[in-house]
N, C-alpha and C positions, 0 to 999 in steps of 0.2 A: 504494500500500500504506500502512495507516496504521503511525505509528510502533508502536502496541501490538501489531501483528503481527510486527514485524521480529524475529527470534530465527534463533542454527544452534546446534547440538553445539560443544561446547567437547573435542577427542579427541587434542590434541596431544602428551598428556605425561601426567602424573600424579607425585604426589610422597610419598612415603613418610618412614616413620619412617628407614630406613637411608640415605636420602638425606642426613638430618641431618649436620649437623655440630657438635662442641662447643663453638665460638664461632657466634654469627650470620654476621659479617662473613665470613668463610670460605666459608660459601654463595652471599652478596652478593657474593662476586667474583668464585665460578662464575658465576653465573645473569649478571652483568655480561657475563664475558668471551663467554660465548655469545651476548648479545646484540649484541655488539661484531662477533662471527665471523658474525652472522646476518645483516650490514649494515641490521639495523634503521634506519629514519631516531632520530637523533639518540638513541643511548642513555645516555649520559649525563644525559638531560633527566628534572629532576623537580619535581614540585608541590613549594612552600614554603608550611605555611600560619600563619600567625599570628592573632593576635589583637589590638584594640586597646583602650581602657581601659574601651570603653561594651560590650567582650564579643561585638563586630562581628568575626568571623573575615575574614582574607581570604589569598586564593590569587594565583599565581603560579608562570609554570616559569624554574628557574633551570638552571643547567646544573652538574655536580658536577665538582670540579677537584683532590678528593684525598681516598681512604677508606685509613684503618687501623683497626685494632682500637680507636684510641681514638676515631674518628668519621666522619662528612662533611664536607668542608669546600665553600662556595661562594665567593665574593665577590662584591660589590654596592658602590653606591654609600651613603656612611655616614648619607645625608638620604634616604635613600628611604624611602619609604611603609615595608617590610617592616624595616629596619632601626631605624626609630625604633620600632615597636611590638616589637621584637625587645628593645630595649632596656628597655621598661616592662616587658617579661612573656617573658621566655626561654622558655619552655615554645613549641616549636615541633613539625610533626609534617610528614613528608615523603611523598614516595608515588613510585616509580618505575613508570609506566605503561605496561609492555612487553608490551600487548595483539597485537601481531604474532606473540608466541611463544605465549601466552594464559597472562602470568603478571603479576602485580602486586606487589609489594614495600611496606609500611607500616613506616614509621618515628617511635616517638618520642621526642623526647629535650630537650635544655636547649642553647640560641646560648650560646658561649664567645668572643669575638673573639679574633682571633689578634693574633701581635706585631707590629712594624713591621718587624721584618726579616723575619718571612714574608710579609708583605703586600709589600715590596718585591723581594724574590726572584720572589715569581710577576709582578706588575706589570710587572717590566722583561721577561720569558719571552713577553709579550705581544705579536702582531705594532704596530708602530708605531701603526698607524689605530684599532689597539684602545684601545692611549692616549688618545692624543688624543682619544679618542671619550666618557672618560672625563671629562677635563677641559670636554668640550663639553659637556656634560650635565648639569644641574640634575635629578637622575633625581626623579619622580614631581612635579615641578612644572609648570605649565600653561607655555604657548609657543604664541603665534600664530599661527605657521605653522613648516611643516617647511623652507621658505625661510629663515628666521633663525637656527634650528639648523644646518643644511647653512653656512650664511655663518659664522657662530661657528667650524667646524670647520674651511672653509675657512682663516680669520684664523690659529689656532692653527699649520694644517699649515706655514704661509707661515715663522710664527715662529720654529718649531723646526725647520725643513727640514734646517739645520746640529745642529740642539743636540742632546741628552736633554732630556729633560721629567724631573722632581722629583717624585716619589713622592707625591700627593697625599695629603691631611691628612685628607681626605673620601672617602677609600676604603680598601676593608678586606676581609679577607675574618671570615668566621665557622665554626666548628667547632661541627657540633651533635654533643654526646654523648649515644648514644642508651641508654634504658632498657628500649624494648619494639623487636620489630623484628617485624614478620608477612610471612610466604613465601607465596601466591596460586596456584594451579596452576590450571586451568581443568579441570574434569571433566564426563564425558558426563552428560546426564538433568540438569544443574546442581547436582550433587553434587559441588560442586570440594573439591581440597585445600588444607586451611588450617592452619600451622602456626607459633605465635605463640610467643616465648625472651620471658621475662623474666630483667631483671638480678636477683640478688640480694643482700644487703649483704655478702654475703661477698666478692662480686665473680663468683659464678658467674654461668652462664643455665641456667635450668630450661627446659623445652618443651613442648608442649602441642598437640594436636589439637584444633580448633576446629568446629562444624558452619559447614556452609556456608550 
């Protein structure tokens, strides 16, 4: 079959005005927690896209480790690829990809890094191996082979068998606050629903039905 043929109904759901809620994130928890109850593979997994100074976008799935009303938060390593361009040009946009339910979520908003004691709170909450795994890693730097890394991790495990590991200086998380958020519903005939909050400087969100 060629790809241009592949197509089905999108009949799962549908989404409405009374569906709404007066903050975004309030829906974002619904649509979360069902995707959680739905045992989706990995629902907390979302595209991070940035940009860098030549206006080269690029992507990535990170996994989300804390929403409130005032954001997303991930963490990464503070030399990685998505980090440094985070830091030239905050403007970031997210996307939670929960095509198993036939819904999508679009996020966008401004990287705030967090403090050092949120980044060590969550840090030490880590299983051990996660550590370490941090410390082993030169994230989006070149490496030889996966034999020198695996040895680097080994070395580190050996070291700290006994100890804690020290909150490293190069890792971090980030809170993006967002300004637009858009809701995805998959609809029959591909007339999905789409339904986009903008902030406004008042601090409210407006909403808006979008064509599909």
């Amino acid at each position: 079959m060629a790809i241009s043929d592949m197509r089905r109904q999108y009949s799962m759901g549908t989404l409405t005005e009374k569906d709404l809620s007066e903050h975004p994130v309030s829906l974002f928890k619904q649509w979360l927690d069902e995707a959680i109850e739905a045992s989706i593979p990995d629902p907390t997994a979302m595209t991070v896209a940035t940009v860098d100074a030549s206006g080269q976008p690029s992507q990535r799935i990170v996994l989300l480790k804390d929403v409130s009303e005032q954001g997303f938060t991930f963490f990464t390593n503070l030399g990685s690829r998505k980090a440094q361009e985070l830091s030239d040009n905050p403007r970031v946009s997210l996307h939670f990809p929960w095509f198993f339910m036939e819904r999508q979520v679009r996020i966008c908003g401004t990287a705030h890094k967090l403090s050092l004691k949120q980044n060590a709170d969550y840090f030490f909450s880590r299983p051990k191996d996660s550590q370490l795994a941090a410390y082993a890693s030169r994230q989006s730097q070149p490496v030889k082979t996966r034999e020198l890394l695996m040895t680097q991790f080994s070395q580190l495990k050996a070291k700290f068998a006994d100890k804690q590991l020290p909150v490293p200086d190069f890792w971090g998380g980030f809170l993006i606050v967002p300004h637009q958020i858009e809701f995805w519903q998959g609809g029959e005939h591909r007339l999905h629903d789409r339904f986009e909050y903008n902030l406004q400087a008042d601090g409210n969100w407006t909403t808006a039905r979008l064509m599909p």
